[in-house]
Every structure is written in C-alpha cells, then in structure tokens.
N, CA and C of each residue as an Amber inpcrd file, in Angstrom:
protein
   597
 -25.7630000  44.0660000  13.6740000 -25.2080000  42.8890000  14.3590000
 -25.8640000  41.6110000  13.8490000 -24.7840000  40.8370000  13.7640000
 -25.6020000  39.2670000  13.3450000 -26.5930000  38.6630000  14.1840000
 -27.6440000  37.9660000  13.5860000 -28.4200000  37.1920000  14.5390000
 -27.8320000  35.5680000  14.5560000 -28.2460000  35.4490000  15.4900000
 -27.3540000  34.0480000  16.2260000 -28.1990000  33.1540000  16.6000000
 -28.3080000  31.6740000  15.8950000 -29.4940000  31.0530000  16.4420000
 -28.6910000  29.4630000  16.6040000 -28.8240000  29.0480000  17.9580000
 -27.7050000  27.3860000  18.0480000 -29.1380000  26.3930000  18.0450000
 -29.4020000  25.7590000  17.3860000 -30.5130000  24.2520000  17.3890000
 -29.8130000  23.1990000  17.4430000 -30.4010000  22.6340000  18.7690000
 -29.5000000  21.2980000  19.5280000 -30.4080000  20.2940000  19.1050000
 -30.2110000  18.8070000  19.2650000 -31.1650000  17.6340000  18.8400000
 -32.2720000  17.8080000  19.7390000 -32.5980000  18.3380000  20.8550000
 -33.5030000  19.0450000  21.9020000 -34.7880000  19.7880000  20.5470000
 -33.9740000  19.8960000  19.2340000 -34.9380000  21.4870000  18.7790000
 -35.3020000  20.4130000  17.9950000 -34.9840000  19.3950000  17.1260000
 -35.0470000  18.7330000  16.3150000 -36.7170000  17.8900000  16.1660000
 -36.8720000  17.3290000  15.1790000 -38.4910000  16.9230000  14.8870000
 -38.1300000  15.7850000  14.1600000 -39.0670000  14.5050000  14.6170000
 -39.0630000  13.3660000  13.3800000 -40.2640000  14.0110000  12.7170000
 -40.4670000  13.9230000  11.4180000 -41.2570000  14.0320000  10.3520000
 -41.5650000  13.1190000   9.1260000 -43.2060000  13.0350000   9.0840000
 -43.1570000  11.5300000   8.1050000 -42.6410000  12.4010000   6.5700000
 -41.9500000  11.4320000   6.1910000 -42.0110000  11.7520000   4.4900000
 -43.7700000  12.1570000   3.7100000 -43.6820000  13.1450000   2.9770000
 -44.2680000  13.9060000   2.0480000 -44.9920000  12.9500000   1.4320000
 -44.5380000  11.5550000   0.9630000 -44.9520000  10.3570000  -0.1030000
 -45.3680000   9.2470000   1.6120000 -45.4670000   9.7800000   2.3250000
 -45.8410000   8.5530000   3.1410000 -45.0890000   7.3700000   3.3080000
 -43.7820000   7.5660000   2.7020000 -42.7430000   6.1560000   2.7950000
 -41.9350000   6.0180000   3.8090000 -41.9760000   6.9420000   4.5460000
 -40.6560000   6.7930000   5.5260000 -41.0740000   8.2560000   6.8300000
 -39.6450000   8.8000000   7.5240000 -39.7790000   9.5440000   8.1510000
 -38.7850000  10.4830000   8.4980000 -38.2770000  11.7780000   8.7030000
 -36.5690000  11.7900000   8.7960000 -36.3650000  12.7940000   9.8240000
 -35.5370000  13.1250000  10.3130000 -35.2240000  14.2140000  11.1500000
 -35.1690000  15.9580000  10.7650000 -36.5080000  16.3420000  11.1120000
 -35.7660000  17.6880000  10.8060000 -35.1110000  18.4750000  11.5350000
 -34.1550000  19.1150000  10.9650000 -33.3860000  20.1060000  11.9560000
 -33.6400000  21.2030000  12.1440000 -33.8220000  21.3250000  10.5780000
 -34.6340000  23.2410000  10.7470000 -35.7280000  23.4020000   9.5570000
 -36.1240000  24.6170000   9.8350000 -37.5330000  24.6720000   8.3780000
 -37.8930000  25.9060000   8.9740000 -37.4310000  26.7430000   8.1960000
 -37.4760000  28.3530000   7.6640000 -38.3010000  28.5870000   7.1820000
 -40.1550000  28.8230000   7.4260000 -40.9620000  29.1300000   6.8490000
 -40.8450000  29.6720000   5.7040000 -41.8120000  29.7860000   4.5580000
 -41.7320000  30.8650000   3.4860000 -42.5320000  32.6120000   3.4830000
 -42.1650000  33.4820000   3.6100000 -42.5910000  34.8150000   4.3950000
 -44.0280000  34.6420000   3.7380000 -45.1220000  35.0790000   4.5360000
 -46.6100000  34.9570000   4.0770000 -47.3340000  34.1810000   3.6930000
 -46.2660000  32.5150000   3.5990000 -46.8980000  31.5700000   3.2330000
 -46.7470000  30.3250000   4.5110000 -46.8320000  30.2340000   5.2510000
 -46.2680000  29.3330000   6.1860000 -46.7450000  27.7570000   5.9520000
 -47.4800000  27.3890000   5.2850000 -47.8120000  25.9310000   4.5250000
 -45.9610000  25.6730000   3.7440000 -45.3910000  26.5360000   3.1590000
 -44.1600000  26.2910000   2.1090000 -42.9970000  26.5790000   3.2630000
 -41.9640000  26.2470000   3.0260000 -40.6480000  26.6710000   3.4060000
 -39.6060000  27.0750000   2.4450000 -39.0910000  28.0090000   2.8910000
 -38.2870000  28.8760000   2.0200000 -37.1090000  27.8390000   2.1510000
 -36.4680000  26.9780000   3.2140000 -35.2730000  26.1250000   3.1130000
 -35.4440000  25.6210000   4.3610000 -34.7410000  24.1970000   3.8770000
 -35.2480000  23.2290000   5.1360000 -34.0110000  22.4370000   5.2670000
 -33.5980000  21.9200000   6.1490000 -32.6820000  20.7800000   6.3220000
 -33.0350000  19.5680000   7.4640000 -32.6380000  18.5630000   6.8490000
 -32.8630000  17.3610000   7.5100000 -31.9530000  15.9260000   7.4170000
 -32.1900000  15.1030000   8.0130000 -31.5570000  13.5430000   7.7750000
 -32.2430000  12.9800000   8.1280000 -31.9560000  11.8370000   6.9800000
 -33.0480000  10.7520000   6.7400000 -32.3250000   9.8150000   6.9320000
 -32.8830000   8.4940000   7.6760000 -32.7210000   7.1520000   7.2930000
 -33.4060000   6.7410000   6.2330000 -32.9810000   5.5370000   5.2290000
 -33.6320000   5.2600000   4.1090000 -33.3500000   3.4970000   4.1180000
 -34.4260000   2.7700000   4.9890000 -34.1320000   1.4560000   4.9020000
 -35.1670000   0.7570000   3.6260000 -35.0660000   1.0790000   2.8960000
 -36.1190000   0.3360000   1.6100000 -35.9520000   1.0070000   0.0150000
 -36.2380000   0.4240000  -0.7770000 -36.3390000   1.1210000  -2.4080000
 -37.3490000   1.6710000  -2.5260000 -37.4790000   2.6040000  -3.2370000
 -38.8050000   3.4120000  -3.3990000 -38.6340000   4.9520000  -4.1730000
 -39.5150000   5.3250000  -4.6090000 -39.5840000   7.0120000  -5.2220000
 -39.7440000   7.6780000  -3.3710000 -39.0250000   9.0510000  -4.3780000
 -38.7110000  10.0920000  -3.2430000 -39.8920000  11.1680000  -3.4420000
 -39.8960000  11.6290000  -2.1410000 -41.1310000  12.8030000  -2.2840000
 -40.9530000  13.3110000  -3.7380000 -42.5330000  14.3660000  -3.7770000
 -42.1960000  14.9800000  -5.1400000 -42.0340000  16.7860000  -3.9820000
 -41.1480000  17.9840000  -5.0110000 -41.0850000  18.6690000  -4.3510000
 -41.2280000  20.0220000  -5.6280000 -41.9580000  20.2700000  -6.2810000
 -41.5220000  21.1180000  -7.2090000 -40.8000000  22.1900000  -6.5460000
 -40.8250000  23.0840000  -7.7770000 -40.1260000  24.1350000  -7.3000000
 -38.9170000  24.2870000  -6.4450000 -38.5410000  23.0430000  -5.8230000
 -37.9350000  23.2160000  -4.9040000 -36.0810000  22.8400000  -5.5570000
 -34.9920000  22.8430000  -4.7740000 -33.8200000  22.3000000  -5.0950000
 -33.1690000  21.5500000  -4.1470000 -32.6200000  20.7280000  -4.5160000
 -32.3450000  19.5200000  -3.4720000 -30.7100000  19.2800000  -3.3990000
 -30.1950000  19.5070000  -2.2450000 -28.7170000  18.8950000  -2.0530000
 -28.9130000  17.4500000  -1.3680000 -28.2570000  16.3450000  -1.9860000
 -28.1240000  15.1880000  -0.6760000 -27.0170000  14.6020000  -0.7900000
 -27.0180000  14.0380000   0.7310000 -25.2570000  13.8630000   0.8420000
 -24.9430000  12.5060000   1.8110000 -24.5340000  11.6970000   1.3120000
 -24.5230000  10.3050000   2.3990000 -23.7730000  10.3980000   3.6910000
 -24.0350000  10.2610000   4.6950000 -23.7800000  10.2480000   5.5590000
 -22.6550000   8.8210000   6.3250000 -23.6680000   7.8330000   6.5850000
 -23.3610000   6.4980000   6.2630000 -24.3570000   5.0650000   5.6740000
 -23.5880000   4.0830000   5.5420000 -24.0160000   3.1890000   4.5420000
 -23.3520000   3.2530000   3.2520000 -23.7830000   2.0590000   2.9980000
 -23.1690000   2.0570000   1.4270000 -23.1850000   2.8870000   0.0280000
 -24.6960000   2.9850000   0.4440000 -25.3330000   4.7200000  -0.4170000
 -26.8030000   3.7420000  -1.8960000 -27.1230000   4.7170000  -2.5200000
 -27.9410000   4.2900000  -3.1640000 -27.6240000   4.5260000  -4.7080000
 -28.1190000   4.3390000  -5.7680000 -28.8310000   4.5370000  -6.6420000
 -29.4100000   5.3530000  -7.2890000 -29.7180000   6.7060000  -7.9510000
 -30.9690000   7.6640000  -7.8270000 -31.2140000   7.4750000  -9.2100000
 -32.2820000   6.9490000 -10.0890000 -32.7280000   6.9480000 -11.0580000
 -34.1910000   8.5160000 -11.5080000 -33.5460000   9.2170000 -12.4460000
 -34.3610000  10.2750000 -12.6240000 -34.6750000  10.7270000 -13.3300000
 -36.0390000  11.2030000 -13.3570000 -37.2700000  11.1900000 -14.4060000
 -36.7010000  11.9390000 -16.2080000 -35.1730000  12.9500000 -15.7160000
 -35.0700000  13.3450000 -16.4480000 -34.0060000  12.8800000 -17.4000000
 -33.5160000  11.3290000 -17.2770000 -33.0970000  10.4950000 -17.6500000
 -31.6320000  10.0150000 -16.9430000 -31.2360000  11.0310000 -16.2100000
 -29.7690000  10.4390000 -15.5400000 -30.2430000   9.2710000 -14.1720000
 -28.9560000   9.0430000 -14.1610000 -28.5160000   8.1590000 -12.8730000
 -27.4580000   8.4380000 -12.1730000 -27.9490000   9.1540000 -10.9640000
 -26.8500000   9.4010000 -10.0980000 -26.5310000   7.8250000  -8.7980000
 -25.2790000   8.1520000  -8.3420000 -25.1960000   7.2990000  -7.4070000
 -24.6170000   7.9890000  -6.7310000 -25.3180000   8.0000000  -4.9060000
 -24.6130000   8.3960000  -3.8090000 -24.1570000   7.5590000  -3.1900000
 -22.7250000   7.3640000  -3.1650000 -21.9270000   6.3760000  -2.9870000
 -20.5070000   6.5110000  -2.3490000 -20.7290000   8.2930000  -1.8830000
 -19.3340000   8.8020000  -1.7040000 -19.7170000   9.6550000  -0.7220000
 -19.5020000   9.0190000   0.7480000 -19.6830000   9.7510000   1.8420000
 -19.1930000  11.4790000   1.8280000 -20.0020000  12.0060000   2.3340000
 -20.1820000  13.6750000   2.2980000 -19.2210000  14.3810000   1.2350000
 -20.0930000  13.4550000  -0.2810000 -20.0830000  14.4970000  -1.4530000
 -21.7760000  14.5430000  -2.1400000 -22.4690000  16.0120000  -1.8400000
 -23.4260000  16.3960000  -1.8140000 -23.7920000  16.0760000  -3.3880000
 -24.7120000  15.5710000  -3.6020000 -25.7500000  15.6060000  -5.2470000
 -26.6700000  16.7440000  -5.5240000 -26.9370000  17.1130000  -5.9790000
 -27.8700000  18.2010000  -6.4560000 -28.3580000  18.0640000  -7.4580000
 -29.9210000  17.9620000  -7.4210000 -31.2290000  17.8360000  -8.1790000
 -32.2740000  18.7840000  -8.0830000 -33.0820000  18.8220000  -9.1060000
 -34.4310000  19.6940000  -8.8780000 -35.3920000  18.8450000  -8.6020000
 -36.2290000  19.1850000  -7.3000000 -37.3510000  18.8990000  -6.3830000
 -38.3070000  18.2440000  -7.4740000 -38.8360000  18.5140000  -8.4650000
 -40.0290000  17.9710000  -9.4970000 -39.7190000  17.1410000  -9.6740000
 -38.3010000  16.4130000 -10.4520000 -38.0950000  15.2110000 -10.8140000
 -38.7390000  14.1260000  -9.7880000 -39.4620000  13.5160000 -11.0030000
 -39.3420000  12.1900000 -10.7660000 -38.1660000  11.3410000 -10.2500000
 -37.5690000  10.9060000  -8.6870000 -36.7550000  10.3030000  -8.4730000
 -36.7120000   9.0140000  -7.5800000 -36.6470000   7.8370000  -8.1410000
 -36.3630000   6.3360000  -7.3860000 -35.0270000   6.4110000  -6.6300000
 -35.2770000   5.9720000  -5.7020000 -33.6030000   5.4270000  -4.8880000
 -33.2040000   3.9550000  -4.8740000 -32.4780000   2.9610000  -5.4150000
 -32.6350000   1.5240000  -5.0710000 -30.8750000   1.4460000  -3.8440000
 -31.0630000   1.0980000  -3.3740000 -30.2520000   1.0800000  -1.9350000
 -29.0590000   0.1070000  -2.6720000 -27.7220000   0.1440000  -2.3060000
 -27.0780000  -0.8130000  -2.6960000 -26.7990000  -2.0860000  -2.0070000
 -26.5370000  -1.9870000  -0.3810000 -26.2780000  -2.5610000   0.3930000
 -26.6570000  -1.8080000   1.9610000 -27.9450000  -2.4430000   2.1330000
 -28.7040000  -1.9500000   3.2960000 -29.0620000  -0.5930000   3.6480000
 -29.2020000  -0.4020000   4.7810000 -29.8470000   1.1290000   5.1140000
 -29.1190000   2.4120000   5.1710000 -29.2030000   3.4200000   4.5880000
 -28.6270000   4.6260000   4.9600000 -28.8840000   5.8190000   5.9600000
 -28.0600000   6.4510000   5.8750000 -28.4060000   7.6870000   6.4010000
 -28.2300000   8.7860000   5.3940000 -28.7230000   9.7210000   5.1290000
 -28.6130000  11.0140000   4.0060000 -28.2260000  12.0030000   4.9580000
 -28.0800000  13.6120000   4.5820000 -28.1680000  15.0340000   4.9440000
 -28.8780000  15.5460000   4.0950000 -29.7860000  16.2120000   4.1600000
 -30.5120000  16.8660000   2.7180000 -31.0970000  18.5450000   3.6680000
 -30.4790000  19.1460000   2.2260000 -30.6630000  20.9900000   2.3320000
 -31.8940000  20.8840000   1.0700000 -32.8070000  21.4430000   1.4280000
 -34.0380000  21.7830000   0.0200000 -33.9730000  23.1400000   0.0720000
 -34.2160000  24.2260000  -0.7300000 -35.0150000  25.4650000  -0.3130000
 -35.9160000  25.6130000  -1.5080000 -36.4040000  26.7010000  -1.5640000
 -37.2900000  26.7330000  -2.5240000 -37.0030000  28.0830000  -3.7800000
 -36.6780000  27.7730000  -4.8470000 -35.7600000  27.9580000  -6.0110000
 -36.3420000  29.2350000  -5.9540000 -37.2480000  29.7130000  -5.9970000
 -38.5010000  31.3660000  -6.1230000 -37.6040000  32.0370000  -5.1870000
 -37.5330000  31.5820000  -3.8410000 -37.1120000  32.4280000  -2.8010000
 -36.0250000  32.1140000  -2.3310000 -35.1180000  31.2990000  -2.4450000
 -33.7240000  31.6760000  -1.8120000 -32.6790000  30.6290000  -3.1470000
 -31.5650000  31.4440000  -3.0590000 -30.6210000  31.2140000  -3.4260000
 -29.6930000  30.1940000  -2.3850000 -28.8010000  29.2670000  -2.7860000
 -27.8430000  28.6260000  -1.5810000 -26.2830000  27.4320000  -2.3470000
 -25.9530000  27.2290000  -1.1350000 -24.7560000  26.5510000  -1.8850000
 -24.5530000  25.5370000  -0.3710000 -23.9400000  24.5610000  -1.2050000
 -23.6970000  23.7360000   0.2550000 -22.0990000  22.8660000  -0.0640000
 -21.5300000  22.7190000   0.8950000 -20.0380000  22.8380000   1.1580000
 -19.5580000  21.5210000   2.1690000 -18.5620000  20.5890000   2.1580000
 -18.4140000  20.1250000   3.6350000 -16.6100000  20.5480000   3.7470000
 -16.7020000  21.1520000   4.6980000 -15.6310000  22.2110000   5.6160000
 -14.6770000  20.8970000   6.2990000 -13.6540000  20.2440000   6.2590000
 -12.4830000  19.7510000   7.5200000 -11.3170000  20.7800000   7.5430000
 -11.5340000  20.6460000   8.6090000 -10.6260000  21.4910000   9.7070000
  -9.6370000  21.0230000  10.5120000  -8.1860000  21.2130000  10.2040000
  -7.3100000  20.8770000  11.0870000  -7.3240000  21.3030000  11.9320000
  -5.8340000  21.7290000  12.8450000  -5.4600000  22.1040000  13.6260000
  -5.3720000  23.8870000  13.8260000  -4.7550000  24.2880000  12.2130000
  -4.7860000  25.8670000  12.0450000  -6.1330000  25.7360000  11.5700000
  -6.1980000  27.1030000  12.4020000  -7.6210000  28.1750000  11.9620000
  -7.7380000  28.4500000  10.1850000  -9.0910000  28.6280000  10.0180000
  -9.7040000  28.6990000   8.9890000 -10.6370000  30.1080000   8.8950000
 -11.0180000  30.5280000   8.3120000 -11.4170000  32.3130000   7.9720000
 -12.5870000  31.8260000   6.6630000 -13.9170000  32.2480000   7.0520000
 -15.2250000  32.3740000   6.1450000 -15.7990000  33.7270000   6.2200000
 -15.8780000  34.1920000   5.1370000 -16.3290000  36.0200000   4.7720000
 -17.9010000  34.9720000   4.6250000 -18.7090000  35.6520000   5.6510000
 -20.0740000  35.8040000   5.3080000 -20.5310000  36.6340000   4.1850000
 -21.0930000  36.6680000   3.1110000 -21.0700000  37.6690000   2.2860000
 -22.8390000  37.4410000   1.5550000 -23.6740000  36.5590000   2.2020000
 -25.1470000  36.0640000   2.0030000 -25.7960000  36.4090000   3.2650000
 -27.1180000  36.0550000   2.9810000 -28.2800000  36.8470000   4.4110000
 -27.9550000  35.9450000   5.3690000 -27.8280000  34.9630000   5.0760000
 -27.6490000  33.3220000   6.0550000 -26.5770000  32.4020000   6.1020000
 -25.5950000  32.0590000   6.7370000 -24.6980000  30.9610000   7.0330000
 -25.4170000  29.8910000   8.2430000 -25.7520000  28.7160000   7.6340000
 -25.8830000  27.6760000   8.6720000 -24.6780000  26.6460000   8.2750000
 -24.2880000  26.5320000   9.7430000 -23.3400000  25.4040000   9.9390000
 -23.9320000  24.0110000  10.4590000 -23.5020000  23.0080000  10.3020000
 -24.0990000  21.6990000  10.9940000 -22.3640000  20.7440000  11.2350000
 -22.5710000  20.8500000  12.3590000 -21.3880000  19.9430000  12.6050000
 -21.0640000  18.1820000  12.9210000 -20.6580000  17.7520000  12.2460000
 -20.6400000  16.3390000  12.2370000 -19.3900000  15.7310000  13.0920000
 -18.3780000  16.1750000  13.0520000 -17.3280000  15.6030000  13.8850000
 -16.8890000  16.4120000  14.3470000 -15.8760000  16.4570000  15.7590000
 -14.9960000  16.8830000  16.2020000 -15.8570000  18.5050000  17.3660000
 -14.9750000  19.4470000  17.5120000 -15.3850000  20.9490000  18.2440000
 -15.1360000  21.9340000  17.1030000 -15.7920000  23.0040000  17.4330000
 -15.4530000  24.1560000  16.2810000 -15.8660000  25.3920000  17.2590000
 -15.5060000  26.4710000  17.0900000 -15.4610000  27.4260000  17.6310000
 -15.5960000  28.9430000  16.5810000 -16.6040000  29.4720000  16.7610000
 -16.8830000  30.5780000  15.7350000 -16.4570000  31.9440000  16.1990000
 -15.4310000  32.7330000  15.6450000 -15.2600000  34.2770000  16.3250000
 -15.0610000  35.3650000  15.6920000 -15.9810000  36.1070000  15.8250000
 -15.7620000  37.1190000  15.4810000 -16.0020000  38.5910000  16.7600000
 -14.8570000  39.3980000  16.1120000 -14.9120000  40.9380000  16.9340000
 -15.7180000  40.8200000  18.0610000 -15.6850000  39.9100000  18.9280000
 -15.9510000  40.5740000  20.3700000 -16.7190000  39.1030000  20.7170000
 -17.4100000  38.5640000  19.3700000 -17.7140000  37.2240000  19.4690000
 -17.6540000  35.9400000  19.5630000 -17.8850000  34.9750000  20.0380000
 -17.5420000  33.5870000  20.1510000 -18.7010000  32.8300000  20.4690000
 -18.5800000  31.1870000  19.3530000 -20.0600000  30.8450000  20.0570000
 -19.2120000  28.6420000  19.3200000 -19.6460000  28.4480000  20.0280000
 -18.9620000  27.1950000  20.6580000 -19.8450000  25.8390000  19.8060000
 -19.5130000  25.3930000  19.3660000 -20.6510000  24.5320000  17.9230000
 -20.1920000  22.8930000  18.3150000 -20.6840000  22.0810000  19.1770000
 -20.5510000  20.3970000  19.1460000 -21.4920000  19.5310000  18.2430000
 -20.8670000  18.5540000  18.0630000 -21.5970000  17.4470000  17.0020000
 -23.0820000  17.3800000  17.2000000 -23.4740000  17.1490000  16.1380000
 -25.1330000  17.3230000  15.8130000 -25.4570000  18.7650000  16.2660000
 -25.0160000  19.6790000  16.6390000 -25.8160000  20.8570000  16.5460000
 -25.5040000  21.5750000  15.4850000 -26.4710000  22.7220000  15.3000000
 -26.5110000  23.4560000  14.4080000 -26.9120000  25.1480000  14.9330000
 -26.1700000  25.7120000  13.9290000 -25.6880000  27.2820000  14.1900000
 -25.9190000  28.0870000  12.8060000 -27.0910000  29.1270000  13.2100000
 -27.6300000  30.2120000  12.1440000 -27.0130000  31.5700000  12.5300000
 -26.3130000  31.9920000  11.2920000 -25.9960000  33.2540000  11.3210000
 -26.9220000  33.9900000  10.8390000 -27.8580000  34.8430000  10.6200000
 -28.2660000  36.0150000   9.6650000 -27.5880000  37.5330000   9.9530000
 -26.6690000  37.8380000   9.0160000 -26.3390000  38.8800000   8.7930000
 -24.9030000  39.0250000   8.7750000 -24.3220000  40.0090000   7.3990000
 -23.0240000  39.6900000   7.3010000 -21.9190000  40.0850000   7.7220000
 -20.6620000  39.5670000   7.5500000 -19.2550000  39.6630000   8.5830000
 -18.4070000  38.7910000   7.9630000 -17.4340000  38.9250000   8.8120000
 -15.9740000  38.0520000   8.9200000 -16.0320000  37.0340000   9.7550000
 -16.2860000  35.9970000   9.7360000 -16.0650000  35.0370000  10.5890000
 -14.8470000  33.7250000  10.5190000 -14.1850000  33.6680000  11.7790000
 -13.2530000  32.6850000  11.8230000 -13.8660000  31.3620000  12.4890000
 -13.3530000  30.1890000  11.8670000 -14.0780000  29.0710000  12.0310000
 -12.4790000  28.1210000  12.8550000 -12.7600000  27.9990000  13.8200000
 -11.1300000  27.2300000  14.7450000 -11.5840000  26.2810000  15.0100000
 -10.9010000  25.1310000  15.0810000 -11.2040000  23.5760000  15.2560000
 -10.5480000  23.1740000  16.7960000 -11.4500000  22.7590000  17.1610000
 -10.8520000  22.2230000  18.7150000 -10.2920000  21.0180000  18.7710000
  -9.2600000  20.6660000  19.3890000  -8.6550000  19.2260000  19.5990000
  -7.8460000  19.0800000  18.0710000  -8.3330000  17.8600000  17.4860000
  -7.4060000  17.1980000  16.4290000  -8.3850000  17.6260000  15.3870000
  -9.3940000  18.1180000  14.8600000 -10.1790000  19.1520000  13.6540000
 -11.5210000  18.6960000  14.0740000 -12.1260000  19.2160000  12.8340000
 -13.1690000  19.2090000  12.8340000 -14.0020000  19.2460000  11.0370000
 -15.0840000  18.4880000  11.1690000 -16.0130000  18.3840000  10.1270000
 -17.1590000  19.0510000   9.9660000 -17.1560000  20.1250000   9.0590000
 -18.8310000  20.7880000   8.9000000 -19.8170000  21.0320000   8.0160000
 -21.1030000  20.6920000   7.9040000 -21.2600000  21.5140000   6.4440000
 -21.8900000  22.5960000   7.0850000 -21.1250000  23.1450000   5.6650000
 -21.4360000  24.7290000   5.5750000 -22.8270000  25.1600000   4.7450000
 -23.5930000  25.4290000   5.0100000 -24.6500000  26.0020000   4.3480000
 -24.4190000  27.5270000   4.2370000 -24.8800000  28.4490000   2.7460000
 -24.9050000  29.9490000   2.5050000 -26.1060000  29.6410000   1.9990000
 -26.7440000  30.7090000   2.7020000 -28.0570000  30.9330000   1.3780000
 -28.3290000  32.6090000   1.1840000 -29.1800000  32.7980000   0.4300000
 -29.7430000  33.9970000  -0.0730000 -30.5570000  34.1850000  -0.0520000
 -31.5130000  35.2850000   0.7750000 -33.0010000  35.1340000   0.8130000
 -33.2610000  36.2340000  -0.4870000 -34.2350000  35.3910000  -1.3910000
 -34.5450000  36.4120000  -2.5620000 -35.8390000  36.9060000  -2.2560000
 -36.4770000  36.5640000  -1.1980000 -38.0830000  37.1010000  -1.1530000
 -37.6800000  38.7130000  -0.5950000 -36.4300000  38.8880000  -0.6710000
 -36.0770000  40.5840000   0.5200000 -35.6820000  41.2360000  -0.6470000
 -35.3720000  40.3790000  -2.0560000 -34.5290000  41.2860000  -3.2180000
 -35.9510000  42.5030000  -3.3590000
C-alpha cells in the first residue's frame, strides 16, 4: 500500500539561504539515509528581492521555476545565460555551478526542487487540469504534488485524498492514480523521483 503524507503551510519552515543572502520557505527536505547533515531532495520557494550569486550546492540538481514577478537573469559559471522569465516553465541546472541572478524588474518569487544527483533520480512537470479527469501511472518510489491553483482530488481503488492550494501531497509507493480537478481546474506541479540509495 502507498504511503501518504499531506504537508500544509502549518509543516512549512523559513530557512536562511546557504550563502547567507536571503531566506526561503521550505516545504519539505527528505533527509539523505545515514547522513542527515545532506538531503536526498528538497523543495522550497523563495522570494528573491536583490542581485546576487546563488548558494553553491554540489552534487546536487536544481529545477527552478518562476512563480511571480518579472523573473531574472541567471548568468553561469559554465558559460550560459538562462532567463527565468516564463511563469511555471521550470530551468534546470547543476548545483556546483557558479550562478548570479540579476532581477529584471523587482522582486520574485521562485519554486525550486534540488535533490541530490548520487541518490535520487527526478523529473518535474506543471500539470493544468480542466474540467475532465486526468490519469498518472505512478511508476517511481515517490510522487509529490504541490498545488498552486484551484482543488484537486487524488483516487485511487478504495482511495481518495483531497489536495488545496499551497499544500503538498507525498506518495511513496507505486499505482494508478487519477488526478480530478474540482470546480473550473486546477494547477500542479508534479514532482517523480527515484530513490537510488535503495538500488
């Protein structure tokens, strides 16, 4: 049977940034098995009112995804330039880089999924949902959902578990799951990951 875990803003943590520049919300942080200083995968949102380099994170892999604001800049060590500039379409970088953010027009908000490249595998997704139902094959150790707009409703075989804005919902273990949108749809990201410390 799946394990089922709902984290409301009740579960949530401000946390200073790593580089001492700032501070952001965490939502969750999945220890790393035997190491509990590391996390195997973490998610959070940040406000980002200033220019500046971003933590350093080796090893690690980084999704980020604008939320709101105008978006930033990302200048990186390994010579590109990304710009997040396109509300909930996720970037993906590796944690070591060297990376500056210069803001374009005032303060943001981010979403950011890290895990740590050694031990888990992952993919990150943003889900809208009309009116008809929608169908996700769990087929990884972990599905976290985070819902940003609207109701959603999760069911499977005998199950149901009820998901409102800003919370967040951990599956471990796999199945069929139907994802139904309440009212006029709904917005989610979808997190899969893979725990490789169990391979």
């Amino acid at each position: 049977m799946p394990i089922i875990t709902l984290f409301t803003p009740a579960d949530y943590q401000t946390m200073p940034w790593k580089n001492g520049g700032g501070s952001t919300l965490e939502l969750l942080r999945q220890p790393y098995p035997g190491d509990p200083a590391r996390f195997l995968y973490r998610v959070s949102i940040a406000t980002v009112a200033a220019d500046g380099p971003f933590s350093h994170f080796p090893g690690v892999e980084r999704w980020l995804m604008l939320l709101e604001g105008a978006g930033m800049e990302l200048a990186l060590s390994d010579g590109r330039t990304l710009e997040l500039d396109r509300p909930l379409h996720p970037l993906r970088f590796a944690g070591e880089l060297e990376v500056v953010g210069e803001l374009f027009k005032g303060p943001i908000r981010d979403f950011n999924l890290m895990v740590d490249r050694n031990g888990c595998a992952a993919e990150l997704e943003v889900v809208r949902l009309g009116a008809s139902e929608s169908q996700y094959e769990v087929v990884d150790d972990c599905l976290l959902l985070y819902l940003l707009e609207g109701g959603l409703t999760l069911r499977q075989a005998g199950q149901e578990h009820d998901l409102a804005p800003q919370q967040l919902l951990r599956i471990e273990g796999a199945g069929a799951w139907k994802l139904l949108a309440a009212g006029q749809g709904a917005v989610a990201v979808v997190m899969r990951l893979h725990d490789r410390t169990a391979d």
